[in-house]
C-alpha positions as CSV (number, residue, x, y, z in Angstrom):
1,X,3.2,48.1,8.3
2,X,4.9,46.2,11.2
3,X,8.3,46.7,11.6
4,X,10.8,43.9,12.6
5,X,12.6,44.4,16.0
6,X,16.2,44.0,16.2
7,X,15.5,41.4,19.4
8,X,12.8,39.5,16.9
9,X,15.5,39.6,13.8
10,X,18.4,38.8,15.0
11,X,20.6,35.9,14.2
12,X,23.8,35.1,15.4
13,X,26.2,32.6,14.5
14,X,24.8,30.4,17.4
15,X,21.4,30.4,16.2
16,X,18.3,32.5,16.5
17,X,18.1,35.6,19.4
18,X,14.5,36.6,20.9
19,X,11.1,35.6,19.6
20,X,12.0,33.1,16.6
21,X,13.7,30.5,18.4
22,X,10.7,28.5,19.4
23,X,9.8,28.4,15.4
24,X,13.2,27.5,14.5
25,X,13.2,24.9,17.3
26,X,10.0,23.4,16.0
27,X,11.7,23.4,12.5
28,X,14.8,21.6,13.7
29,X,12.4,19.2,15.5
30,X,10.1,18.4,12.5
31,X,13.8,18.1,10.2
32,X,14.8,15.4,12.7
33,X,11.5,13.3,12.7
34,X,11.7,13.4,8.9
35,X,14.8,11.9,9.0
36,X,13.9,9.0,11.3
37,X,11.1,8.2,9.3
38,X,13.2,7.6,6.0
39,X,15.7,5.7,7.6
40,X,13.0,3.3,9.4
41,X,11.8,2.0,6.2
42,X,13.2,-0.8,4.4
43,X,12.6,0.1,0.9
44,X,14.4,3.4,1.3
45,X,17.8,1.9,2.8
46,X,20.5,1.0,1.2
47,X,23.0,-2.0,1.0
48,X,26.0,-0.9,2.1
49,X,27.4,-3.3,-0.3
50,X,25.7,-2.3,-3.1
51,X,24.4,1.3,-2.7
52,X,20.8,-0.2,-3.9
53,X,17.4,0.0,-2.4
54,X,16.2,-2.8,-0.1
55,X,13.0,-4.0,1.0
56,X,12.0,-6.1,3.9
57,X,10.0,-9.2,3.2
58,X,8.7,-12.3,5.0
59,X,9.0,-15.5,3.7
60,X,7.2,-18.3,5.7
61,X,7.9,-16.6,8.8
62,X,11.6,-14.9,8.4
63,X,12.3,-11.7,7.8
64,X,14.7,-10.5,4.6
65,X,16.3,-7.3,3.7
66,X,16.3,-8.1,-0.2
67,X,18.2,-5.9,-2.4
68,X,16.1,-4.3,-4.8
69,X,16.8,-4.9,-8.8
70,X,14.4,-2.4,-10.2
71,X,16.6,-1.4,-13.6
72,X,18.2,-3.7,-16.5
73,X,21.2,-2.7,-15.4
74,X,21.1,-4.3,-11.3
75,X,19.1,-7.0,-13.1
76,X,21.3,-8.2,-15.2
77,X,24.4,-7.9,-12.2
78,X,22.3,-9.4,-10.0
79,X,24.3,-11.5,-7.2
80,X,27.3,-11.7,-9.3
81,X,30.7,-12.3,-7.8
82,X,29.4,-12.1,-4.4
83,X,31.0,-14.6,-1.9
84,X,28.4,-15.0,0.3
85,X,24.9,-14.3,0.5
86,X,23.6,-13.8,4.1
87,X,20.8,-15.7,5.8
88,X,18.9,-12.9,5.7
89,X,20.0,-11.3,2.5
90,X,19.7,-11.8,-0.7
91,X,17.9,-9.9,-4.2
92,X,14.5,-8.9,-5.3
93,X,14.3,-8.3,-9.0
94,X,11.4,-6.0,-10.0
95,X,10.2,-6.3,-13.7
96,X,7.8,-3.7,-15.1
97,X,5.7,-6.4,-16.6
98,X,4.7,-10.3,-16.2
99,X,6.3,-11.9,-18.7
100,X,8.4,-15.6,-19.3
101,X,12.1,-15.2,-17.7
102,X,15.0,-16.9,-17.7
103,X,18.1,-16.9,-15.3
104,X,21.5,-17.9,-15.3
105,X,24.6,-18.0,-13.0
106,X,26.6,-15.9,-14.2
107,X,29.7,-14.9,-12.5
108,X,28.2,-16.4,-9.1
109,X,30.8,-17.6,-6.7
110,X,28.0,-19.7,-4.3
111,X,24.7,-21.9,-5.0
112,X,21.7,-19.5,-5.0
113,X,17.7,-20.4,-4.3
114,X,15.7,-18.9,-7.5
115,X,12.1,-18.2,-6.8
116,X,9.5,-16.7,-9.6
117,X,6.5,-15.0,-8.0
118,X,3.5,-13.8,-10.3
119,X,1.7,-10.1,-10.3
120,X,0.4,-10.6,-7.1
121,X,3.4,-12.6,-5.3
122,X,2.3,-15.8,-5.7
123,X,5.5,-18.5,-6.2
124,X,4.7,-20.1,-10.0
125,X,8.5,-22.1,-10.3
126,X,11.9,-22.4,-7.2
127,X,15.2,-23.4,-8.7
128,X,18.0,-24.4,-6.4
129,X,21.5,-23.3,-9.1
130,X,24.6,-24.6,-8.7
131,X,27.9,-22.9,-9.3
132,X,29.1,-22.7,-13.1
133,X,32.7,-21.7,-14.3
134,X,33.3,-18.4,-13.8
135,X,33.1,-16.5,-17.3
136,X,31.3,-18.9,-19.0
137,X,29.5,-17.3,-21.6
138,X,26.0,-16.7,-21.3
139,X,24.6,-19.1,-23.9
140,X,26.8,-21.9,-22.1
141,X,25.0,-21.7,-18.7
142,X,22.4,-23.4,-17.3
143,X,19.3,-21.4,-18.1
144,X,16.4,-21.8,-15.1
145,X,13.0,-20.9,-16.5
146,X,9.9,-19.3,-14.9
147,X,8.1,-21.7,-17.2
148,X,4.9,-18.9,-17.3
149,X,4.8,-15.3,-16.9
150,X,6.9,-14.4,-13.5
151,X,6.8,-10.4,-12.4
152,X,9.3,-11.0,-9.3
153,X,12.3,-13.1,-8.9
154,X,13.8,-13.8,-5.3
155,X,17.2,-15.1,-5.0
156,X,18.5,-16.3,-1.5
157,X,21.1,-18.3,-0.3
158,X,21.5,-21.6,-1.5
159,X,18.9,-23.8,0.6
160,X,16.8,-21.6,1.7
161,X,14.0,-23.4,-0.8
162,X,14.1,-26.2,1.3
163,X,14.9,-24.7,4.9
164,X,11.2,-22.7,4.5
165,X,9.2,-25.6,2.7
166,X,8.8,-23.3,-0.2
167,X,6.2,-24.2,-2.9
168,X,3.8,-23.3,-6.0
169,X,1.1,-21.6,-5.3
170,X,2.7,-19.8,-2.0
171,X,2.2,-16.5,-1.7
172,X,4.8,-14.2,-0.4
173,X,3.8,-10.7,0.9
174,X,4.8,-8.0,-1.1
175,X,4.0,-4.1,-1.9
176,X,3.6,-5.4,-5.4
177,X,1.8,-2.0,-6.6
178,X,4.7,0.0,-5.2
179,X,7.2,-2.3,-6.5
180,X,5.9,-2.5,-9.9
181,X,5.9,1.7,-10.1
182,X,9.4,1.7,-9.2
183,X,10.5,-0.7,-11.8
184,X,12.2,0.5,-14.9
């Protein structure tokens, strides 16, 4: 049976003494390349406004951190009572299946660009909404329709539709099979 030496064993409050330090340098190194990798991808940040997930996306050629709404609960708050939207911000909701929705503006304090994507990403209906009084009940808003079944909704800043040519049929680049496992 081998025995442990007290040069190979020893610790100290500064770390490891003798033999083990290369191991627990490699450890410390492998630690801080694990974290680097988290932090580097956009679906595992977090808005600092919000504390939710975001995801990058492109849409005809600019890059978005989109907030992720993957639960009733972030769906349903959506952009509410936010006073700005960035040009590069904005809310991706995440449904678990295709199905016909509807949106309204509730609580929202600016105009906001509403786009429906399919399954596979693919835009079926855009909606440019307008400001509505604030606590308005539900059934008194404006209700914008995906028309047909609509997995993903994208809301950006009010005239983004327009600024990126946005249109039926377009397809914007999404991990849809990831997203659609994460939705609850």
């Amino acid at each position: 049976m081998k025995r442990c030496t007290r040069e190979a064993c020893l610790y100290t409050a500064d770390g490891l003494h003798g033999r083990r330090r290369p191991f627990a340098a490699l450890l410390m190194l492998l630690a801080v390349i694990a974290l680097v990798g988290c932090s580097s991808a956009g679906s595992d940040e977090l808005a600092p406004q919000t504390g939710l997930p975001t995801q990058t996306v492109e849409i005809a050629g600019q890059v978005f951190e989109l907030e992720l709404a993957l639960d009733d609960a972030s769906r349903h708050r959506g952009l509410s009572d936010r006073e700005y939207i960035a040009e590069d911000g904005g809310m991706l909701f995440v449904f678990p299946e295709p199905r016909r929705l509807t949106f309204v503006m509730r609580d929202c304090l600016v105009p906001i660009d509403l786009v429906y994507l399919d399954g596979l990403g693919r835009i079926v209906r855009t909606h440019a909404m307008q400001v509505e009084p604030y606590g308005r009940a539900d059934w008194l808003l404006t209700p914008y329709h995906s028309g047909e079944p609509a997995q993903f909704a994208v809301e950006l800043r009010g005239g983004m539709i327009e600024e990126l040519g946005l249109r039926r049929g377009q397809r914007i680049e999404l991990p849809v099979e990831e997203l659609k496992a994460r939705a609850e």
